[in-house]
Biopython code that builds the backbone (N, CA, C, O; Angstrom):
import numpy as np
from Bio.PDB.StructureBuilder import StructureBuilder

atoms = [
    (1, "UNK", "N", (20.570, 8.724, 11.955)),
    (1, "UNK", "CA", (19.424, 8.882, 11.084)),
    (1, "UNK", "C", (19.766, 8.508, 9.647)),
    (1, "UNK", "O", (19.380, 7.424, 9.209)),
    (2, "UNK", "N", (20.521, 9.407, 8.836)),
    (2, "UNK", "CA", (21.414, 8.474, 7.851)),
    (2, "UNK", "C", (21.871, 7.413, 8.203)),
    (2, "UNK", "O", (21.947, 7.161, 7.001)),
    (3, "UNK", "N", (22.224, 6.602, 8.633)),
    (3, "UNK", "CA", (22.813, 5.538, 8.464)),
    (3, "UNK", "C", (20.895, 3.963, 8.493)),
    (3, "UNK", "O", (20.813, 2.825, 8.031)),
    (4, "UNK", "N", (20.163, 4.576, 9.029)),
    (4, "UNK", "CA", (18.834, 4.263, 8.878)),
    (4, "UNK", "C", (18.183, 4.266, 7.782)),
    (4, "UNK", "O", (17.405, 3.433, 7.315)),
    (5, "UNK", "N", (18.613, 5.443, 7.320)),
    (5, "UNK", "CA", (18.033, 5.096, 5.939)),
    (5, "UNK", "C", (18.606, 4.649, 4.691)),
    (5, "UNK", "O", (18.034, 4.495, 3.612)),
    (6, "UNK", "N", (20.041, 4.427, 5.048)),
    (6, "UNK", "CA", (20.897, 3.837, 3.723)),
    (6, "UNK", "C", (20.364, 2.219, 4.081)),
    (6, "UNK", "O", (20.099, 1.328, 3.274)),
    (7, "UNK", "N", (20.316, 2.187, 5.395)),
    (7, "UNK", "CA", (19.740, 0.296, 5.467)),
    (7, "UNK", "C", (18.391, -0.012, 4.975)),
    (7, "UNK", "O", (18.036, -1.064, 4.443)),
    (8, "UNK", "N", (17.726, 0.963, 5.200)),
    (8, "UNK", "CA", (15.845, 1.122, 4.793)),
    (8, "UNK", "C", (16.048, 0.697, 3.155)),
    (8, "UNK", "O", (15.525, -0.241, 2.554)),
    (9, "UNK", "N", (16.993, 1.722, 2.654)),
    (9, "UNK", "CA", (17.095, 1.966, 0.919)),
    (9, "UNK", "C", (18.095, 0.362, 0.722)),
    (9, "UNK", "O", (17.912, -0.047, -0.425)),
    (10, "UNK", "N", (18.651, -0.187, 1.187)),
    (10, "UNK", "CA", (19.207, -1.795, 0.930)),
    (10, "UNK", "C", (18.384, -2.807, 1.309)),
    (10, "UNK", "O", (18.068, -3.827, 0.696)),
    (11, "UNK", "N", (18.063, -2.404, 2.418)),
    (11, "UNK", "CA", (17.003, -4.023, 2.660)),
    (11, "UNK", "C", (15.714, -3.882, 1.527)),
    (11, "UNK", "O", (15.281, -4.973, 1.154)),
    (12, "UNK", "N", (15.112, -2.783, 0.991)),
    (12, "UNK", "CA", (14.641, -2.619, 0.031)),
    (12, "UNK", "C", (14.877, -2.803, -1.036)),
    (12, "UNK", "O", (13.860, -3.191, -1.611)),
    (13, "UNK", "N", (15.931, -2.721, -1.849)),
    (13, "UNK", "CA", (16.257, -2.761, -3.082)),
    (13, "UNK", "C", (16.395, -4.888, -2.960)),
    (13, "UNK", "O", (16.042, -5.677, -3.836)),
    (14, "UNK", "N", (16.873, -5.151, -1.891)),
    (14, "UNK", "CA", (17.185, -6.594, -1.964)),
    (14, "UNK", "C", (15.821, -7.284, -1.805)),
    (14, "UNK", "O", (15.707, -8.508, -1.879)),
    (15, "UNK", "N", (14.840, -6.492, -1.595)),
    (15, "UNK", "CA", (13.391, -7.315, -1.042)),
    (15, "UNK", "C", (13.069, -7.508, -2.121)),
    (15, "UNK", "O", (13.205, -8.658, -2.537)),
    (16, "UNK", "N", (12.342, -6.161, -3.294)),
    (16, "UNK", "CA", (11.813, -6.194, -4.276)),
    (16, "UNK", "C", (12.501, -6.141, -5.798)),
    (16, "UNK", "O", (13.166, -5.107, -5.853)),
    (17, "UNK", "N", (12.549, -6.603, -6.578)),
    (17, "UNK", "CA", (13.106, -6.379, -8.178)),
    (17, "UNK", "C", (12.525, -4.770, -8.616)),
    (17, "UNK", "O", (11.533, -4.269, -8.086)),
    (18, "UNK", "N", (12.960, -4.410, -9.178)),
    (18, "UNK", "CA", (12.961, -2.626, -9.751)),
    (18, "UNK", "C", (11.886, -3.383, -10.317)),
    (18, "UNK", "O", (11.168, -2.383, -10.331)),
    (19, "UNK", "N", (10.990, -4.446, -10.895)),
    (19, "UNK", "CA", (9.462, -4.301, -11.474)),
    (19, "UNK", "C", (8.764, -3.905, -10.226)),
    (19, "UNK", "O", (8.311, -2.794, -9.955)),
    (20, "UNK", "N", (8.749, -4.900, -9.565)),
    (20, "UNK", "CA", (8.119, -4.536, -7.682)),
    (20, "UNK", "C", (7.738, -2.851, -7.637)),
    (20, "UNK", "O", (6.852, -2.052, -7.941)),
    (21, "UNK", "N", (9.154, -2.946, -6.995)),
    (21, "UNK", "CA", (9.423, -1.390, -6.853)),
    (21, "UNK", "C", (8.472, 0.111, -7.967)),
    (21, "UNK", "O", (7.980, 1.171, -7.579)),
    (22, "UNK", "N", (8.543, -0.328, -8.993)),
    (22, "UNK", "CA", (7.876, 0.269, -10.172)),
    (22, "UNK", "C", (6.638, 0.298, -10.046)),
    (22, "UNK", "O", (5.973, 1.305, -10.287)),
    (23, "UNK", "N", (5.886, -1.422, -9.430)),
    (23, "UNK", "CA", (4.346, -0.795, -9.130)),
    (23, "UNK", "C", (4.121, -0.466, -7.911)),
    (23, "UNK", "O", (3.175, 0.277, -7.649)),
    (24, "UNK", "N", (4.913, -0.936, -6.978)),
    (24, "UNK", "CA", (5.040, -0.114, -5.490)),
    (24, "UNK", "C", (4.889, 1.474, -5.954)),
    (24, "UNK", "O", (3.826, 1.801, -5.426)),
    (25, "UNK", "N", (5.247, 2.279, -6.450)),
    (25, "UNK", "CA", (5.543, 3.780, -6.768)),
    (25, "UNK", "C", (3.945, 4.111, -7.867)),
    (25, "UNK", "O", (3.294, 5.093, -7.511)),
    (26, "UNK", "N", (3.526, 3.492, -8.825)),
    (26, "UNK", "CA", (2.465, 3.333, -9.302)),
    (26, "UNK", "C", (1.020, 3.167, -8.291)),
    (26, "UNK", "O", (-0.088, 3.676, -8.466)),
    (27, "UNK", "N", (1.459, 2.333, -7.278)),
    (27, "UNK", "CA", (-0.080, 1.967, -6.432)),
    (27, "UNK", "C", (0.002, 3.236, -5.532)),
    (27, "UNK", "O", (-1.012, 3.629, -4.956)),
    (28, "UNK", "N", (1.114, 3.841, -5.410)),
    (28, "UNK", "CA", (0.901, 4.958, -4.024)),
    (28, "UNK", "C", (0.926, 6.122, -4.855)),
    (28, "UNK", "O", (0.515, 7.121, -4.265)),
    (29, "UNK", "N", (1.371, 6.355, -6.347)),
    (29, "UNK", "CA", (0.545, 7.366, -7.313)),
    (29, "UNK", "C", (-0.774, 7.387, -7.462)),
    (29, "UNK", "O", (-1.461, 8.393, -7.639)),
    (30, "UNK", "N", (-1.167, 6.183, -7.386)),
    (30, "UNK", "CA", (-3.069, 6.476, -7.172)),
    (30, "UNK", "C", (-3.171, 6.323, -6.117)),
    (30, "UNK", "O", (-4.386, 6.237, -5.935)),
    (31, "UNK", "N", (-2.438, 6.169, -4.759)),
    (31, "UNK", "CA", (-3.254, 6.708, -3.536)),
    (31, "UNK", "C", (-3.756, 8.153, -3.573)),
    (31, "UNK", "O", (-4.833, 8.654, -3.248)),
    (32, "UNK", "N", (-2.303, 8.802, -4.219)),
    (32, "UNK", "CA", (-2.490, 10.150, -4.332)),
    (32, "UNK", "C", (-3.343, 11.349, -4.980)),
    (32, "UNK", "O", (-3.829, 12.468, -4.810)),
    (33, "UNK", "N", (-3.104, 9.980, -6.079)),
    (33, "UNK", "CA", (-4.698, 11.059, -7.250)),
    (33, "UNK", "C", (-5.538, 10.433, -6.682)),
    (33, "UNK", "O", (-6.001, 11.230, -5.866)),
    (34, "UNK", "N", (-6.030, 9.531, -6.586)),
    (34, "UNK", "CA", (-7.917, 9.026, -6.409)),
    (34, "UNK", "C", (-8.325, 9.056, -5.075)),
    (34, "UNK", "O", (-9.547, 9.142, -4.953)),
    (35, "UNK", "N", (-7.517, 9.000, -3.763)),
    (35, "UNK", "CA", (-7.651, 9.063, -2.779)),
    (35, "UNK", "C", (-7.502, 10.006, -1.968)),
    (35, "UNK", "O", (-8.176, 10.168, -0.951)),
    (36, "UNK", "N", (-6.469, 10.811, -2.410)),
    (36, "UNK", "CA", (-5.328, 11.719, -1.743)),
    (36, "UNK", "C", (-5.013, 11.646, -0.398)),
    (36, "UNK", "O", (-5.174, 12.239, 0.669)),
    (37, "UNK", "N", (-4.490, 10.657, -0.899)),
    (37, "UNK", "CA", (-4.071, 9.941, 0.290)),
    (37, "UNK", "C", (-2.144, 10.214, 0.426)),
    (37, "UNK", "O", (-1.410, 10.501, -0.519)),
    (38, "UNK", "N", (-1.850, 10.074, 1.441)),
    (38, "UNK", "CA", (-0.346, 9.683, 1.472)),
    (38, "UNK", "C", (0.568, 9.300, 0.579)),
    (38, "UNK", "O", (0.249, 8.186, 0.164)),
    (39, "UNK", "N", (1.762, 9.767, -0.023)),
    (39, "UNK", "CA", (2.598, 9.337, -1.028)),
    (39, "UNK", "C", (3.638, 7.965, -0.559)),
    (39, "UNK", "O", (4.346, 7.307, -1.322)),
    (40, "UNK", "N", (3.500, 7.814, 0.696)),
    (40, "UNK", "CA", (4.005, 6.993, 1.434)),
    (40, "UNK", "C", (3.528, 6.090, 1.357)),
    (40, "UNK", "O", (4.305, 5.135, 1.374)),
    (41, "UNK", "N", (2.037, 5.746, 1.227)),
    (41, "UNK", "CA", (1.020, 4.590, 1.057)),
    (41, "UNK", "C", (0.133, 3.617, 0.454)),
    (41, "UNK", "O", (-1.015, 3.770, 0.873)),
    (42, "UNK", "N", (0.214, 2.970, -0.115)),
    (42, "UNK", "CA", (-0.765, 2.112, -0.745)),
    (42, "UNK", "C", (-1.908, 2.255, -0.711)),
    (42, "UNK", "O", (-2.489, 2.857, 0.192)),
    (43, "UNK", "N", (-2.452, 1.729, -1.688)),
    (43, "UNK", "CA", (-4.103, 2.324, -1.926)),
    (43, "UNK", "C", (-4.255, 0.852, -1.120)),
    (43, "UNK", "O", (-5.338, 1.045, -0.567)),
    (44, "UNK", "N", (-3.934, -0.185, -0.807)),
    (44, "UNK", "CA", (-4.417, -1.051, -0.072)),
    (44, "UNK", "C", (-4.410, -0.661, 1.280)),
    (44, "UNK", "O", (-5.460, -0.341, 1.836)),
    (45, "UNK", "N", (-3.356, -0.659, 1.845)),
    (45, "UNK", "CA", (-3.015, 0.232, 3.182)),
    (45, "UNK", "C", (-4.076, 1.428, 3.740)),
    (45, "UNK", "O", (-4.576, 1.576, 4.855)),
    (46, "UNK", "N", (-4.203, 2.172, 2.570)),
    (46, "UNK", "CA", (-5.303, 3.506, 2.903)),
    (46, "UNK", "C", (-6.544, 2.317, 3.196)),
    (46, "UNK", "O", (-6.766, 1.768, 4.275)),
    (47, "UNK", "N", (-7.040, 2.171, 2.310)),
    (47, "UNK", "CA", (-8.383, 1.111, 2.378)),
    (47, "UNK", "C", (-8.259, 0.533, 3.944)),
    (47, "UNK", "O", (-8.830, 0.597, 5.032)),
    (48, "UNK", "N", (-7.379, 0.067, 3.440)),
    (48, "UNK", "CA", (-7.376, -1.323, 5.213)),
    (48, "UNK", "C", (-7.525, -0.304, 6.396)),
    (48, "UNK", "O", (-8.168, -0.685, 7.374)),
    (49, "UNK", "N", (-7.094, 0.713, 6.395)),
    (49, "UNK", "CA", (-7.417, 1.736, 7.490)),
    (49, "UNK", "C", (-8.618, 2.191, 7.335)),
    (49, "UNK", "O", (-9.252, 2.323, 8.382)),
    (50, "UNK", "N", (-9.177, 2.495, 6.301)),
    (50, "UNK", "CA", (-10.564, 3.275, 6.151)),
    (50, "UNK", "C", (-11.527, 2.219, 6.323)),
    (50, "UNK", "O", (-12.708, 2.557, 6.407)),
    (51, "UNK", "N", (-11.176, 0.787, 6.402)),
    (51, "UNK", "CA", (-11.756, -0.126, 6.834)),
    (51, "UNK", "C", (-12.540, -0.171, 8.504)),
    (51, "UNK", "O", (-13.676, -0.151, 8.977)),
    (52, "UNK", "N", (-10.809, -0.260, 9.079)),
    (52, "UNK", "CA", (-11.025, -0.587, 10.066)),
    (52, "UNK", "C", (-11.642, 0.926, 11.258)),
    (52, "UNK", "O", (-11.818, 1.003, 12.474)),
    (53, "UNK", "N", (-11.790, 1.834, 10.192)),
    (53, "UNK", "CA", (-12.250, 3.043, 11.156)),
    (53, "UNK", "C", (-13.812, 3.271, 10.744)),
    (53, "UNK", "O", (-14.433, 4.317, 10.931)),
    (54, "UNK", "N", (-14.347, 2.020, 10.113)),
    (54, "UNK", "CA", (-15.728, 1.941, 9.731)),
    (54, "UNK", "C", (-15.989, 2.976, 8.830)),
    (54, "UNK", "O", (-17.210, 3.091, 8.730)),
    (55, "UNK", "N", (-15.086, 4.204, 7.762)),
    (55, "UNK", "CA", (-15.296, 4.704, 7.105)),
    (55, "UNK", "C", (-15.299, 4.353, 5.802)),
    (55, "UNK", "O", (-15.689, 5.222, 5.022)),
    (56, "UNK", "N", (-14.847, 2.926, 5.194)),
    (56, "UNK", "CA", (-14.794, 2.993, 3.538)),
    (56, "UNK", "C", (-16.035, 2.545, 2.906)),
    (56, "UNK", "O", (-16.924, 1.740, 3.182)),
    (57, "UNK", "N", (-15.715, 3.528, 1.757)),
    (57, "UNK", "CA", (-17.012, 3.381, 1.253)),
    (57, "UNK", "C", (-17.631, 1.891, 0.484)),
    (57, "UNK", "O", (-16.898, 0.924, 0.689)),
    (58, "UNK", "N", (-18.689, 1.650, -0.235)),
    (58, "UNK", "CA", (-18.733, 0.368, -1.003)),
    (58, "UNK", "C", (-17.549, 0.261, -1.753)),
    (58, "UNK", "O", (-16.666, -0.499, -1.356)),
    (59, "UNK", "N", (-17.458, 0.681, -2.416)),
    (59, "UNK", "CA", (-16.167, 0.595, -3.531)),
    (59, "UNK", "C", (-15.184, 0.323, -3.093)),
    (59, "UNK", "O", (-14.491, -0.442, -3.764)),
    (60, "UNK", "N", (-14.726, 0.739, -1.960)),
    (60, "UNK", "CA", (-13.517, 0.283, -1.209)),
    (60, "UNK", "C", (-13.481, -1.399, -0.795)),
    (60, "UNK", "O", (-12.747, -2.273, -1.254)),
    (61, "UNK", "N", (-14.168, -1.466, -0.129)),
    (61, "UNK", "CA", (-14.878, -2.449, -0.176)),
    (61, "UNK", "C", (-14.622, -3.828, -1.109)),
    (61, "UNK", "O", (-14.022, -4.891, -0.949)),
    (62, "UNK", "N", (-15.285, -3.308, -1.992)),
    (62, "UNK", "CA", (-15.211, -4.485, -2.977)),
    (62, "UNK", "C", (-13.889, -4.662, -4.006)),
    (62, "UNK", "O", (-13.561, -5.647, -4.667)),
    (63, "UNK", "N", (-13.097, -3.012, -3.867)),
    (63, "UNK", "CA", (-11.915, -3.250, -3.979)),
    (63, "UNK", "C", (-11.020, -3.986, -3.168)),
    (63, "UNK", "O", (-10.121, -4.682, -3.640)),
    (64, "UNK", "N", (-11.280, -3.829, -1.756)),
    (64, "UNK", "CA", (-10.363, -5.197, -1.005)),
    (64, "UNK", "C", (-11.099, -6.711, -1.140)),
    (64, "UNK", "O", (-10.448, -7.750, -1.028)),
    (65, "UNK", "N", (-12.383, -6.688, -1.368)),
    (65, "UNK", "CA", (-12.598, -8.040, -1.520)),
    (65, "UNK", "C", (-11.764, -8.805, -2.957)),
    (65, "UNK", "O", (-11.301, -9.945, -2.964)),
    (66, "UNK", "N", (-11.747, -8.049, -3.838)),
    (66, "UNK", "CA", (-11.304, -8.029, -5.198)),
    (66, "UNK", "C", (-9.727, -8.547, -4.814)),
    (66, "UNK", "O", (-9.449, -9.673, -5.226)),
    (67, "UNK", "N", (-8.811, -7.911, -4.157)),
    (67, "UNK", "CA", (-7.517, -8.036, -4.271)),
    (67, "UNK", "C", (-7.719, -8.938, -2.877)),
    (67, "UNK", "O", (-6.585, -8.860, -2.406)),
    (68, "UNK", "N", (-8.539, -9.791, -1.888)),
    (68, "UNK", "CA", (-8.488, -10.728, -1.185)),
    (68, "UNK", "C", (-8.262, -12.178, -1.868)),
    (68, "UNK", "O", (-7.721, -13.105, -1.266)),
    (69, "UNK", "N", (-8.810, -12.276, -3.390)),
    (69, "UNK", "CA", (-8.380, -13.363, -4.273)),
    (69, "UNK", "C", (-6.993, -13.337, -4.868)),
    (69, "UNK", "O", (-6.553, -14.369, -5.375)),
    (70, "UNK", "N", (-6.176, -12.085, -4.840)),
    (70, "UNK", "CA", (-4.907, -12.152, -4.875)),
    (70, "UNK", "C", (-4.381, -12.660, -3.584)),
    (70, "UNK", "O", (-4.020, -13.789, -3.914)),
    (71, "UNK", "N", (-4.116, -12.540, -2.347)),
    (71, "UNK", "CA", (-3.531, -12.524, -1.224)),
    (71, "UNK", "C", (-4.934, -12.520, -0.340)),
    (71, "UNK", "O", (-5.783, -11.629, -0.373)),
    (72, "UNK", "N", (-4.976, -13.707, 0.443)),
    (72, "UNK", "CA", (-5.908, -13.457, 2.065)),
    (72, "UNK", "C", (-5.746, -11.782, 2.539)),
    (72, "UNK", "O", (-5.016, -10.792, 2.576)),
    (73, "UNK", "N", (-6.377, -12.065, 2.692)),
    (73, "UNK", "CA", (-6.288, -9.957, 4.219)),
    (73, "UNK", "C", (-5.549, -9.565, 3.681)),
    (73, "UNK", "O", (-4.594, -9.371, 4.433)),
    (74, "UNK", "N", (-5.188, -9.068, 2.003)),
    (74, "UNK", "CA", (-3.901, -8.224, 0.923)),
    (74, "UNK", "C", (-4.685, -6.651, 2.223)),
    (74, "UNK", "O", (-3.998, -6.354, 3.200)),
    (75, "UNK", "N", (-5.404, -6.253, 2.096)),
    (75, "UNK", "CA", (-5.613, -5.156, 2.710)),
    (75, "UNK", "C", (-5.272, -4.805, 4.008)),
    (75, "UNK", "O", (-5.115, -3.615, 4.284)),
    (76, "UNK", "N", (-5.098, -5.914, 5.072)),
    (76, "UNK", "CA", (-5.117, -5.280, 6.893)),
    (76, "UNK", "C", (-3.526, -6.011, 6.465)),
    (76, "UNK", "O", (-2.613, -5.568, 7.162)),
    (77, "UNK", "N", (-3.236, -6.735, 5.742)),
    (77, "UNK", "CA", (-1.475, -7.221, 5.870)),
    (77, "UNK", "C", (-1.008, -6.111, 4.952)),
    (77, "UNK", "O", (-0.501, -6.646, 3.967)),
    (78, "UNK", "N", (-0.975, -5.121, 4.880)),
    (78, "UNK", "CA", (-0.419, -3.873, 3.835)),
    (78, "UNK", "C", (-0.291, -2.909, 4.481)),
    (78, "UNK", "O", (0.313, -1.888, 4.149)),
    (79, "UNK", "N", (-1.068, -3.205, 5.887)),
    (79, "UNK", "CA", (-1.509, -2.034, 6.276)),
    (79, "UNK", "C", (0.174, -1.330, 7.154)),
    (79, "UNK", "O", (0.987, -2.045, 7.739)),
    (80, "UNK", "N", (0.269, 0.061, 6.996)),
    (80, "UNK", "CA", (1.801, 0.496, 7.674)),
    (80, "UNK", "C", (2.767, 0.634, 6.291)),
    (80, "UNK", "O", (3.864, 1.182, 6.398)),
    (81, "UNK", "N", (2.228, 0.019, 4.763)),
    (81, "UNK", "CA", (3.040, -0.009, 3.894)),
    (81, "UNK", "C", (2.708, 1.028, 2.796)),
    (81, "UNK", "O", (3.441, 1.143, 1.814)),
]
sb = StructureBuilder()
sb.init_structure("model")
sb.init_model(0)
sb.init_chain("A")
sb.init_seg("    ")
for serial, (resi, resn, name, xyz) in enumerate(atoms, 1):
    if name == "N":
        sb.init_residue(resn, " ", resi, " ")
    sb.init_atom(name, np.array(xyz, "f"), 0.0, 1.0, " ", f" {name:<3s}", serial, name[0])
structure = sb.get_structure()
C-alpha cells in the first residue's frame, strides 16, 4: 500500500509542474466550497458526473460548455480526476 502511493506521489510530481499542481489543489478547493463536493475532485469531474446522471443544473452546464473551448469533453475526460 505504501509503496503505491510513493509511485502515485512520483508519477505525479513528474506529470505536472508545482504551477499545475497549485491549480489542481485550487479547482478541488472550489469543488469543496461551491459544490461540496469531494476534496479528491475537480469541479470538472463533479460536473461531468452530475452530467451524466441527468442531474446538473444550467450553470453547470454552461460551465462545461465554457471550459469545452479550452479542451473537447474537458468535463467527461476529467472525469475519475
Amino acid at each position: 500500500m505504501t509503496q503505491k502511493l510513493i509511485e502515485k506521489f512520483e508519477n505525479d510530481m513528474a506529470k505536472r509542474t508545482r504551477f499545475m499542481r497549485f491549480l489542481l489543489v485550487l479547482d478541488q478547493m472550489i469543488n469543496v466550497i461551491f459544490w461540496n463536493g469531494s476534496q479528491d475532485e475537480t469541479v470538472s469531474s463533479h460536473i461531468g458526473r452530475r452530467i451524466e446522471k441527468g442531474v446538473a443544473t444550467k450553470f453547470e452546464k454552461k460551465l462545461c460548455c465554457f471550459l469545452k473551448r479550452l479542451e473537447n469533453n474537458h468535463c467527461f475526460k476529467s472525469l475519475g480526476e
